[in-house]
TIVO-2410 file (N, C-alpha, C; in nm, 3 decimals):
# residues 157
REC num residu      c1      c2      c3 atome chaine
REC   1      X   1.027   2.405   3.192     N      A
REC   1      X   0.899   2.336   3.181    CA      A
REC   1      X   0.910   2.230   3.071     C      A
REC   2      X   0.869   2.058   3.074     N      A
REC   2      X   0.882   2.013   3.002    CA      A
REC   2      X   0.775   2.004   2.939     C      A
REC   3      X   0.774   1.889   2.784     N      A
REC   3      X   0.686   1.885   2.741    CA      A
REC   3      X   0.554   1.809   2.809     C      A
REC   4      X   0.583   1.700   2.912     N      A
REC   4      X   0.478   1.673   3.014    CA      A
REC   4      X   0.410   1.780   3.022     C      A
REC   5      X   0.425   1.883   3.114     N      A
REC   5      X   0.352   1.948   3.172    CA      A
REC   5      X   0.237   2.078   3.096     C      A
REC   6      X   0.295   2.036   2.905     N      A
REC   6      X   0.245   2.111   2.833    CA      A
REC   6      X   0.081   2.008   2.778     C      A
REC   7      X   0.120   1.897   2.813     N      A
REC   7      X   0.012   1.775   2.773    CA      A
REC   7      X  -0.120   1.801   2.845     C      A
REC   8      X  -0.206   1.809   2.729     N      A
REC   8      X  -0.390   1.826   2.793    CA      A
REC   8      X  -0.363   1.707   2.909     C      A
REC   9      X  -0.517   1.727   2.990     N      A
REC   9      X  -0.472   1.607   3.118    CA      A
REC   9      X  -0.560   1.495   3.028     C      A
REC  10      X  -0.646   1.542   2.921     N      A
REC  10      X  -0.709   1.323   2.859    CA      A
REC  10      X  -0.631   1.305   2.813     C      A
REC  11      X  -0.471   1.354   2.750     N      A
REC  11      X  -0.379   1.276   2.718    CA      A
REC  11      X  -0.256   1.210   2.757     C      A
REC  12      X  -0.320   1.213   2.896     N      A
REC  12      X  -0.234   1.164   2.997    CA      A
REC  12      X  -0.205   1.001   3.006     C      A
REC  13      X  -0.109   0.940   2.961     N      A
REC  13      X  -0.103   0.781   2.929    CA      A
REC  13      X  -0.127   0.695   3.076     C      A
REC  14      X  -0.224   0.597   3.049     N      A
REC  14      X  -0.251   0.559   3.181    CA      A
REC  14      X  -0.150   0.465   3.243     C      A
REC  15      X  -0.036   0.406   3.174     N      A
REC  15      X   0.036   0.322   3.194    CA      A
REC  15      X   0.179   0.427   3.290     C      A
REC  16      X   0.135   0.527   3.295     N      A
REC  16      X   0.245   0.629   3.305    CA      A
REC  16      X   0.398   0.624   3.334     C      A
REC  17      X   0.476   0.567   3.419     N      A
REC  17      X   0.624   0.556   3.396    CA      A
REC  17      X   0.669   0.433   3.317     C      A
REC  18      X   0.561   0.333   3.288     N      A
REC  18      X   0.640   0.259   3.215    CA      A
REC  18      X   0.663   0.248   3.053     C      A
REC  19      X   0.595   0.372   3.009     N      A
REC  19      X   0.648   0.452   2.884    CA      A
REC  19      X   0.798   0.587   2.907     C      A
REC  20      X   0.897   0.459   2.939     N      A
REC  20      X   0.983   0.551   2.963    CA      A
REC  20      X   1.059   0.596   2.818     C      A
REC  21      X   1.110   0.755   2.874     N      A
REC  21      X   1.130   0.819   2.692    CA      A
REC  21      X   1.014   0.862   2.663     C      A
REC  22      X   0.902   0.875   2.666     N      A
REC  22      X   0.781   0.931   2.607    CA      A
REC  22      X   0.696   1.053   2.707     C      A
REC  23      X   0.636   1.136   2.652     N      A
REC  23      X   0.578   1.230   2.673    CA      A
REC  23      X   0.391   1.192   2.738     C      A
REC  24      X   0.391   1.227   2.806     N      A
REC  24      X   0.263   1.229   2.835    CA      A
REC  24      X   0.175   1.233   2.769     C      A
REC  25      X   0.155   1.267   2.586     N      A
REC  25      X   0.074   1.294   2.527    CA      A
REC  25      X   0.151   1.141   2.457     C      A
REC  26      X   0.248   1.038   2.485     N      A
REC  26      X   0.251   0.963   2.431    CA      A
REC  26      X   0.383   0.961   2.305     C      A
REC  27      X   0.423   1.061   2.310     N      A
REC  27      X   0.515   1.087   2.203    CA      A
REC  27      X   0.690   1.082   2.253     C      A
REC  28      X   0.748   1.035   2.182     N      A
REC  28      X   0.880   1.017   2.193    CA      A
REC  28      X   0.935   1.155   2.229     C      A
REC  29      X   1.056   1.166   2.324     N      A
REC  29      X   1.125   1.251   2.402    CA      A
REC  29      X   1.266   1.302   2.305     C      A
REC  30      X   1.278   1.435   2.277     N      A
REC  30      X   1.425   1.441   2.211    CA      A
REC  30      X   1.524   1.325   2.232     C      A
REC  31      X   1.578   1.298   2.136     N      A
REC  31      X   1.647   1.188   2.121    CA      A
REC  31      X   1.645   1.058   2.174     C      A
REC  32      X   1.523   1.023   2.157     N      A
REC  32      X   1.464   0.904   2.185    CA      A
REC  32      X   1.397   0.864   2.095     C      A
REC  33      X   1.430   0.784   1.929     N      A
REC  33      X   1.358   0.749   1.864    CA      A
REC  33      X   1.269   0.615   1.887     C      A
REC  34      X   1.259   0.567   1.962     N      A
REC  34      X   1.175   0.471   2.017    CA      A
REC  34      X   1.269   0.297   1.998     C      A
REC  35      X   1.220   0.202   1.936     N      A
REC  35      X   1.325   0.059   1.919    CA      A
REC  35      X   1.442   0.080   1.806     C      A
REC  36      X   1.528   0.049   1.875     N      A
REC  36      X   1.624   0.030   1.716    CA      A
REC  36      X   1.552  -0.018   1.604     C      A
REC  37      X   1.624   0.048   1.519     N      A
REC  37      X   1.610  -0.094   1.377    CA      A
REC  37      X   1.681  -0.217   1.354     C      A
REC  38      X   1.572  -0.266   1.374     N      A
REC  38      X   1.614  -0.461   1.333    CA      A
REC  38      X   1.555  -0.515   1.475     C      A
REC  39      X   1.551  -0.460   1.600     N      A
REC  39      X   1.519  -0.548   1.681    CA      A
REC  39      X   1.410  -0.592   1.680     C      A
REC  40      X   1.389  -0.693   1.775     N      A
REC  40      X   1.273  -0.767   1.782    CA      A
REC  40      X   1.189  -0.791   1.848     C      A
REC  41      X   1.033  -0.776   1.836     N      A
REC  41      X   0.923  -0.744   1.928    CA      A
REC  41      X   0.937  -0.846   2.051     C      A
REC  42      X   0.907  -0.832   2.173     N      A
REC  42      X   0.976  -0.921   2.264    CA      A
REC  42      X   0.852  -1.016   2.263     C      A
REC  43      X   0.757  -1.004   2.246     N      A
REC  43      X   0.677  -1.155   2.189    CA      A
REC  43      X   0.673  -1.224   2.128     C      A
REC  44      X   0.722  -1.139   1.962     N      A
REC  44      X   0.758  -1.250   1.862    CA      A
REC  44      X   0.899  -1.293   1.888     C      A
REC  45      X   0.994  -1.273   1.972     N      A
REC  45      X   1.125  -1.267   2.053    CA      A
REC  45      X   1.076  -1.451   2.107     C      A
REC  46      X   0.989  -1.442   2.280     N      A
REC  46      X   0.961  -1.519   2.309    CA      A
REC  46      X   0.913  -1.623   2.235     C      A
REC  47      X   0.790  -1.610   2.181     N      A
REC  47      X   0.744  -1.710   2.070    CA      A
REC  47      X   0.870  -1.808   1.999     C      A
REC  48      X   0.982  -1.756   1.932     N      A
REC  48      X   0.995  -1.808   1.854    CA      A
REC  48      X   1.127  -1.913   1.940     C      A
REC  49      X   1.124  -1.856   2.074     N      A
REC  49      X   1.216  -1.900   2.188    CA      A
REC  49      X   1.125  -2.023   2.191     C      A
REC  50      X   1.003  -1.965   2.271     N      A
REC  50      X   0.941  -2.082   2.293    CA      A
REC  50      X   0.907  -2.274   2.201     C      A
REC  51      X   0.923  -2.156   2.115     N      A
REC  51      X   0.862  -2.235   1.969    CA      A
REC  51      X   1.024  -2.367   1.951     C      A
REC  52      X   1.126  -2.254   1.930     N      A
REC  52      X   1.292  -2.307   1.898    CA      A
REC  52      X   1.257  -2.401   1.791     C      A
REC  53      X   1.338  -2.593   1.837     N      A
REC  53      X   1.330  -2.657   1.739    CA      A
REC  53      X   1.186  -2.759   1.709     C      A
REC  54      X   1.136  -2.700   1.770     N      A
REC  54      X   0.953  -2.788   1.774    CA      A
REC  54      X   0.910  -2.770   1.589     C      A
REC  55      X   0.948  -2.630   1.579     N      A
REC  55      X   0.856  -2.590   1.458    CA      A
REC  55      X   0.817  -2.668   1.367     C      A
REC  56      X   0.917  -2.722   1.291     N      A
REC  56      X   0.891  -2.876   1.156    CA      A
REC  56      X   0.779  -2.945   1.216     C      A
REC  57      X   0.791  -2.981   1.353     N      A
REC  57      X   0.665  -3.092   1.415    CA      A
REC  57      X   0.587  -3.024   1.419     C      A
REC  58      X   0.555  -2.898   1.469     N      A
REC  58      X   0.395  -2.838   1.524    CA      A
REC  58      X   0.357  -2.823   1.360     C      A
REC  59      X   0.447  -2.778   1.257     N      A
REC  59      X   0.396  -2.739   1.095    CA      A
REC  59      X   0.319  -2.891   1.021     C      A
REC  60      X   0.392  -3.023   1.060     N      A
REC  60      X   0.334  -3.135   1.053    CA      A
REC  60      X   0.227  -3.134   1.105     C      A
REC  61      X   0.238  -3.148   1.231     N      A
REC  61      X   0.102  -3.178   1.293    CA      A
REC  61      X   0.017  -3.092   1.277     C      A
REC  62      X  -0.024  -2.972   1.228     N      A
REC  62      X  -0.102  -2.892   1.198    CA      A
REC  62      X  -0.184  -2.936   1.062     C      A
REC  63      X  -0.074  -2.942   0.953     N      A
REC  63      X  -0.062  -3.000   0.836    CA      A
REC  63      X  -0.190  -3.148   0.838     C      A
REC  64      X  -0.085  -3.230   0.940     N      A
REC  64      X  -0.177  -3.361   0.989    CA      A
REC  64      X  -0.332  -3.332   1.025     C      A
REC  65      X  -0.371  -3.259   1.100     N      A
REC  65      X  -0.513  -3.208   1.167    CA      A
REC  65      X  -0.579  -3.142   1.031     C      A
REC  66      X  -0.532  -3.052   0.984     N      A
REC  66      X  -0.587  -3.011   0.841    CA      A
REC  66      X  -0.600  -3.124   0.746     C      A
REC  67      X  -0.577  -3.241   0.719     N      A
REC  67      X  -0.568  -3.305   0.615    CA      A
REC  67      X  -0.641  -3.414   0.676     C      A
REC  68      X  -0.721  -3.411   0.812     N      A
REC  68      X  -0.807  -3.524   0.860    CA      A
REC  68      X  -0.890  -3.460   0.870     C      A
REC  69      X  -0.911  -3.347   0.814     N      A
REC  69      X  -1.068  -3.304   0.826    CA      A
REC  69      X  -1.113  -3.183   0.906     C      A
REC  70      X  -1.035  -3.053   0.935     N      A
REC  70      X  -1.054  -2.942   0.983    CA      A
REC  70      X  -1.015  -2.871   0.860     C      A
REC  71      X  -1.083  -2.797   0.824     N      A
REC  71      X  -1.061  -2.706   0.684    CA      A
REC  71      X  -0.979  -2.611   0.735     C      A
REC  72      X  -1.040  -2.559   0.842     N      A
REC  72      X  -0.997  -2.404   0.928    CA      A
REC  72      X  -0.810  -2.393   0.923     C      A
REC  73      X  -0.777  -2.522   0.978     N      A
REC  73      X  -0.670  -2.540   1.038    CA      A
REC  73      X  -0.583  -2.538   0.847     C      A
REC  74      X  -0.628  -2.574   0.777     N      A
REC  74      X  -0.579  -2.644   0.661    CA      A
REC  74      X  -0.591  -2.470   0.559     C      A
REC  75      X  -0.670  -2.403   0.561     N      A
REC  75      X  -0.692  -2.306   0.523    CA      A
REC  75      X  -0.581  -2.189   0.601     C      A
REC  76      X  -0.565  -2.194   0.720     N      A
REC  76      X  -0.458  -2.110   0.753    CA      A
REC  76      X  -0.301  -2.140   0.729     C      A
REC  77      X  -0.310  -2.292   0.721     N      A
REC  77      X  -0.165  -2.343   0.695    CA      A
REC  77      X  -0.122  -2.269   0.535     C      A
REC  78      X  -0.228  -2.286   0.473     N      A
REC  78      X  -0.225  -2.263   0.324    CA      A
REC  78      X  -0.142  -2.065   0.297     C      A
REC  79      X  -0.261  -2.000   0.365     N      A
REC  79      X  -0.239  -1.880   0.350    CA      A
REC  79      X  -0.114  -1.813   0.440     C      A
REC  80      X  -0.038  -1.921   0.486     N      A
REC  80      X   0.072  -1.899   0.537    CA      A
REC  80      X   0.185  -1.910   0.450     C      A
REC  81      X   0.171  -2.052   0.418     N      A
REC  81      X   0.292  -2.118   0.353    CA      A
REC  81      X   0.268  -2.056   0.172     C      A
REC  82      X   0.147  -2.007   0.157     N      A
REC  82      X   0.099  -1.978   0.033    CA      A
REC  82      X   0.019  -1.897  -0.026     C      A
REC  83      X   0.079  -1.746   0.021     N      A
REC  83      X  -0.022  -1.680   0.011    CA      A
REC  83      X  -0.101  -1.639  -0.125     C      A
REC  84      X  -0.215  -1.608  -0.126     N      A
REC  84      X  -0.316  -1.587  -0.226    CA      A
REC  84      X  -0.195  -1.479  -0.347     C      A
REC  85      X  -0.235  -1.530  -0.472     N      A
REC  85      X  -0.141  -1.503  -0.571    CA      A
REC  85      X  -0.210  -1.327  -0.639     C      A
REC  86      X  -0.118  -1.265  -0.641     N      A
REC  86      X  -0.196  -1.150  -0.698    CA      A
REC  86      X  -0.266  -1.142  -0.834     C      A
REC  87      X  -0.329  -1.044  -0.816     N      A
REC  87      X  -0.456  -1.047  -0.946    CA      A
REC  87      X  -0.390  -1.020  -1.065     C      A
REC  88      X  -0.388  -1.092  -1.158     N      A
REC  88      X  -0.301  -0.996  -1.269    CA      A
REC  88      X  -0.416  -0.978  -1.382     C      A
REC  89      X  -0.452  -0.910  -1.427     N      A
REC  89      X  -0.536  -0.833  -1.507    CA      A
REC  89      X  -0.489  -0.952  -1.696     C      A
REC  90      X  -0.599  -0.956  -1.736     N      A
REC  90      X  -0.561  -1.029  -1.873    CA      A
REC  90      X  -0.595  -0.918  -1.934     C      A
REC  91      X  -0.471  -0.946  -2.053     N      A
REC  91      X  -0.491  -0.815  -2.190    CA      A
REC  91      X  -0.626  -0.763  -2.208     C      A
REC  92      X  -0.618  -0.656  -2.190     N      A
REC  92      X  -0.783  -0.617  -2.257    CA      A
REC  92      X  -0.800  -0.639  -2.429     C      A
REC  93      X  -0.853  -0.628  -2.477     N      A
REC  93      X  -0.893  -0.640  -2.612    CA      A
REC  93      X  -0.991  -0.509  -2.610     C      A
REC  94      X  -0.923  -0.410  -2.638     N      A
REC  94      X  -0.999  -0.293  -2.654    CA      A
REC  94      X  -0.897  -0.149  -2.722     C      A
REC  95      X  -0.934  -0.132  -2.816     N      A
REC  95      X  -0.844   0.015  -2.885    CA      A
REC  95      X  -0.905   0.138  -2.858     C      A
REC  96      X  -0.795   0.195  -2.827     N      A
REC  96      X  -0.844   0.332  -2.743    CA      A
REC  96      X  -0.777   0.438  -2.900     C      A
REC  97      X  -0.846   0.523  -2.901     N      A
REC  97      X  -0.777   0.632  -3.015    CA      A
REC  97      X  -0.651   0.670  -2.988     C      A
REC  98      X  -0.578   0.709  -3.062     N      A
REC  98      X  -0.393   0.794  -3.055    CA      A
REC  98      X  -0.403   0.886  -2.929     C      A
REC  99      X  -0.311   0.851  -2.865     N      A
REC  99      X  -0.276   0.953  -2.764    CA      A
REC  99      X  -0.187   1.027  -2.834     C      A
REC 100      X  -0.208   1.128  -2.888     N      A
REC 100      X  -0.069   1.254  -2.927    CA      A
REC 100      X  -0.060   1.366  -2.851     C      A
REC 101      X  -0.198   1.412  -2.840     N      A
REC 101      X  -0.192   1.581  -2.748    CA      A
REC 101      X  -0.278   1.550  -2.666     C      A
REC 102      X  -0.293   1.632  -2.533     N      A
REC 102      X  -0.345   1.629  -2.453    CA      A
REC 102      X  -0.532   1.658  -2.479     C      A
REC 103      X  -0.607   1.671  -2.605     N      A
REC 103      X  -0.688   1.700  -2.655    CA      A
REC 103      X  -0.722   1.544  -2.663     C      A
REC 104      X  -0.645   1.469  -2.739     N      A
REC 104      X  -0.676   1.342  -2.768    CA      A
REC 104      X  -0.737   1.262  -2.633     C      A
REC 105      X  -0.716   1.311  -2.535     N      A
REC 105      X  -0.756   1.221  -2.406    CA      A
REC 105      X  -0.947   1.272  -2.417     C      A
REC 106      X  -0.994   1.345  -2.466     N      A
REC 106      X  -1.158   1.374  -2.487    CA      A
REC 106      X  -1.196   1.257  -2.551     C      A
REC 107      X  -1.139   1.232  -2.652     N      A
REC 107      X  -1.203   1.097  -2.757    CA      A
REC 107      X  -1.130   1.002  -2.685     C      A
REC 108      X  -1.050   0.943  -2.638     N      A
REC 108      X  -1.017   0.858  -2.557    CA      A
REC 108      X  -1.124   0.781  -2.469     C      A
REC 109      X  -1.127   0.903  -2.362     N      A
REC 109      X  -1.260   0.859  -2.310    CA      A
REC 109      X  -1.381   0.865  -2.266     C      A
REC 110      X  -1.399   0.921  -2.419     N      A
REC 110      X  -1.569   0.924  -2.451    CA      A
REC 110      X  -1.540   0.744  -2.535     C      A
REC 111      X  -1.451   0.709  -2.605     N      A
REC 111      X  -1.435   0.567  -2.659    CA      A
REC 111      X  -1.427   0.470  -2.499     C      A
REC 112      X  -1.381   0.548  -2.428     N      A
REC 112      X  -1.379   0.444  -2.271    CA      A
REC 112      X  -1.522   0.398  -2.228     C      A
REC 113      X  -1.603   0.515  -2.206     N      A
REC 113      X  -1.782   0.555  -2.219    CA      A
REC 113      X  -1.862   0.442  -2.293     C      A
REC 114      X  -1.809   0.505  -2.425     N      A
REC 114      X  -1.885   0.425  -2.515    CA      A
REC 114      X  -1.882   0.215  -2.499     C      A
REC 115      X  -1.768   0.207  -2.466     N      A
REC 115      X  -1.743   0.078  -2.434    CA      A
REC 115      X  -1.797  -0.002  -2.309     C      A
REC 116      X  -1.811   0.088  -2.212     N      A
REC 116      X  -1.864   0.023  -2.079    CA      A
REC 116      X  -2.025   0.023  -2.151     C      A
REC 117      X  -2.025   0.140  -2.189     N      A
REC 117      X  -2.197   0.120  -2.241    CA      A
REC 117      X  -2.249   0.030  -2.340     C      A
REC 118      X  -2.187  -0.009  -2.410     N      A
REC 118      X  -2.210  -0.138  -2.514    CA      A
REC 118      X  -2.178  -0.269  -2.432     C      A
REC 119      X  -2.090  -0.267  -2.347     N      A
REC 119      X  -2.054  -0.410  -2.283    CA      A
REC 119      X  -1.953  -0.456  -2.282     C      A
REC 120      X  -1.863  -0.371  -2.401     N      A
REC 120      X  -1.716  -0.448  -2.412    CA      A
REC 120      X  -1.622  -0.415  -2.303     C      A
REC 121      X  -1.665  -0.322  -2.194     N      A
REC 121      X  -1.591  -0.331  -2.125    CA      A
REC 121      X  -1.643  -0.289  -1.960     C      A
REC 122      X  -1.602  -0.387  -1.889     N      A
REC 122      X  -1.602  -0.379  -1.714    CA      A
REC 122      X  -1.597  -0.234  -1.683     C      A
REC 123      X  -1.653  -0.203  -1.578     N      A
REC 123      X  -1.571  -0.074  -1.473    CA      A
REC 123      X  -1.453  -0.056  -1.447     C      A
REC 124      X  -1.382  -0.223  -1.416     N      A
REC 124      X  -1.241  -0.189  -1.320    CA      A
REC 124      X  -1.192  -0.146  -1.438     C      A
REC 125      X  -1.209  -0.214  -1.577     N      A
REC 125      X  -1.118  -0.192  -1.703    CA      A
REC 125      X  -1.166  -0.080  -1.720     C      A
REC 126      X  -1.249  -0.004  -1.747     N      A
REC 126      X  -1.294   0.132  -1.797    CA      A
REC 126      X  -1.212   0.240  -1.646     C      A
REC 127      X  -1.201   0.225  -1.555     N      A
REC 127      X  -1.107   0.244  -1.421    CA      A
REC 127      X  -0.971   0.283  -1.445     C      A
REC 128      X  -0.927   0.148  -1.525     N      A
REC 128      X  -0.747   0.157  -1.555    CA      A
REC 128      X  -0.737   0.206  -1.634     C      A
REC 129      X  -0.838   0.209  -1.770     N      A
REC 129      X  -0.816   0.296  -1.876    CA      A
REC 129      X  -0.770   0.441  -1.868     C      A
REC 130      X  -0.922   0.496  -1.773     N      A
REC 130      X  -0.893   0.622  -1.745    CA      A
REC 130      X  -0.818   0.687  -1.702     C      A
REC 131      X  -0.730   0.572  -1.609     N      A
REC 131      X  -0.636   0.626  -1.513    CA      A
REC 131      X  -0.526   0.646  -1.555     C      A
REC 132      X  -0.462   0.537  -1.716     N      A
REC 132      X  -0.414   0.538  -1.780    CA      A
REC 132      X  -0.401   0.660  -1.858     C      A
REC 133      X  -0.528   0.703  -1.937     N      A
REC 133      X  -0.534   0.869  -1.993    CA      A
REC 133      X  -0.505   0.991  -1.908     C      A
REC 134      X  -0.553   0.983  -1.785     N      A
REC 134      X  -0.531   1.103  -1.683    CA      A
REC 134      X  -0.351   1.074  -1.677     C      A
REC 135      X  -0.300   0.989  -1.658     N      A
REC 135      X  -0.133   0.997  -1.622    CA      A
REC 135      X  -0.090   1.041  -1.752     C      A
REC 136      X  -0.147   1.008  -1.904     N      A
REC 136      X  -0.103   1.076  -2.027    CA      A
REC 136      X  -0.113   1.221  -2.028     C      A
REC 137      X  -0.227   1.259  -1.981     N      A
REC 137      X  -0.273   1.370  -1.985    CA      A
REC 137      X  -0.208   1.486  -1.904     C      A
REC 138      X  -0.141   1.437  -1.780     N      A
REC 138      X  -0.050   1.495  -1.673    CA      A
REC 138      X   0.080   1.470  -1.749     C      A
REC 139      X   0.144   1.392  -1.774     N      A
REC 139      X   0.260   1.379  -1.853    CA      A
REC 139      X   0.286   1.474  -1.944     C      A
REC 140      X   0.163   1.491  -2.039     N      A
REC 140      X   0.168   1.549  -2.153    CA      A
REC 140      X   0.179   1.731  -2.126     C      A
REC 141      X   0.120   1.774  -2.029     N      A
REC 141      X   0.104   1.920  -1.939    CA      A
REC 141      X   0.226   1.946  -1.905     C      A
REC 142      X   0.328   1.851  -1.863     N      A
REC 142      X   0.446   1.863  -1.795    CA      A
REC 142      X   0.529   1.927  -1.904     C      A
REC 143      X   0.545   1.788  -2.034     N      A
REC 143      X   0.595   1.826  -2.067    CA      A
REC 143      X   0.532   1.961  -2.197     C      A
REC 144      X   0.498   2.006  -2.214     N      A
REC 144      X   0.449   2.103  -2.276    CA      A
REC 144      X   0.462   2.247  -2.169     C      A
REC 145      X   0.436   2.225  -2.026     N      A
REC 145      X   0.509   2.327  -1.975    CA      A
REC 145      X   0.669   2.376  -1.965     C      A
REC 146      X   0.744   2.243  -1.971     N      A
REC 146      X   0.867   2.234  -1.977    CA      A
REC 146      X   0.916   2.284  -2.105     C      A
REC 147      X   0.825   2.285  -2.220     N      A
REC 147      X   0.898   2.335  -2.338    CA      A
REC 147      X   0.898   2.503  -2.378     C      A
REC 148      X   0.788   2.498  -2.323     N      A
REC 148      X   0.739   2.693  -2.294    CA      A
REC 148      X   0.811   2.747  -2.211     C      A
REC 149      X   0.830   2.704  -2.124     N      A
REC 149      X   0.933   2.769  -1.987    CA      A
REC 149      X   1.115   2.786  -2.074     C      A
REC 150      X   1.143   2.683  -2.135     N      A
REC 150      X   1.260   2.718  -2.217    CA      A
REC 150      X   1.253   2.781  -2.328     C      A
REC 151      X   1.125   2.819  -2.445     N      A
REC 151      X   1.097   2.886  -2.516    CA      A
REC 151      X   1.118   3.038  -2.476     C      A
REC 152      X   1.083   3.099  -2.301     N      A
REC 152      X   1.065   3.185  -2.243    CA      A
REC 152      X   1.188   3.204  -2.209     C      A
REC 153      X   1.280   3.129  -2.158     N      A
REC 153      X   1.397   3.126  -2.084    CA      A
REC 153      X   1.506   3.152  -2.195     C      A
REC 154      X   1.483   3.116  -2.327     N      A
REC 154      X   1.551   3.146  -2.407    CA      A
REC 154      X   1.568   3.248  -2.505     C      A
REC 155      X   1.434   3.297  -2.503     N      A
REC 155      X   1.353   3.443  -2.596    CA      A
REC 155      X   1.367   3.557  -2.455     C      A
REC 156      X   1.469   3.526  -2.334     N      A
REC 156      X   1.477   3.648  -2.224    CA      A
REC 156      X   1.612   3.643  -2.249     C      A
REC 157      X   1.679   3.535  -2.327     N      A
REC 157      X   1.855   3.592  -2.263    CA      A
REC 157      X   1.952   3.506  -2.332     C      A
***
């Protein structure tokens, strides 16, 4: 009995033999991992057949139509050739108390608190802060379990 015949019938693919290799519920067949790696989708395949040595001209003339006055056209050229630059966060100007023990992350951020509530500082920044103390705070657990576990490991033998 294969796995077909184990498939509910709504998951029956309506395209049916021409998912060859696949299961009725849609899923790849023992040893059938589906496309190699590296090949290429047979549209963006065609396309770029189609396309060949046109491209420089159609990128001009696109270029050209955007720069006489279609934004649309001029706006996609952009976010192609240029995509939007990532956000990079400017230094905060804000002191957070000593991180030493995992205790220290309480005054941390109740000082995180206190700052969004006065103004000196945003959400997203009061956000990274925290997120910043919680990874101290996990760090700091680790290693403090790691030192007890050899304290133990060493006071057995």
């Amino acid at each position: 009995m294969s796995d077909d015949d184990n498939a509910p019938e709504s998951a029956a693919r309506k395209n049916g033999k021409s998912t060859a290799g696949r299961t009725a519920a849609g899923q790849f067949t023992k040893g059938n991992a589906g496309r190699r790696r590296g090949s290429r989708n047979k549209v963006t395949a065609l396309a770029e057949q189609l396309i060949g040595d046109q491209a420089e001209k159609l990128i001009r003339k696109a270029l050209e139509i955007g720069l006489s006055g279609s934004p649309t056209v001029l706006v996609a050229l952009l976010r192609t050739i240029a995509p939007p630059a990532k956000e990079r966060a400017a230094p905060m100007r804000f002191r957070l108390p000593p991180l030493v023990t995992a205790a220290d992350a309480v005054a941390a951020i109740a000082a995180v608190a206190d700052g969004v509530a006065k103004g000196r500082l945003d959400a997203d920044e009061a956000r990274v802060l925290v997120t910043m103390i919680e990874a101290f705070v996990k760090a700091k657990n680790v290693l403090d379990l790691e030192d007890r576990v050899t304290k133990l490991e060493e006071a057995a033998g």
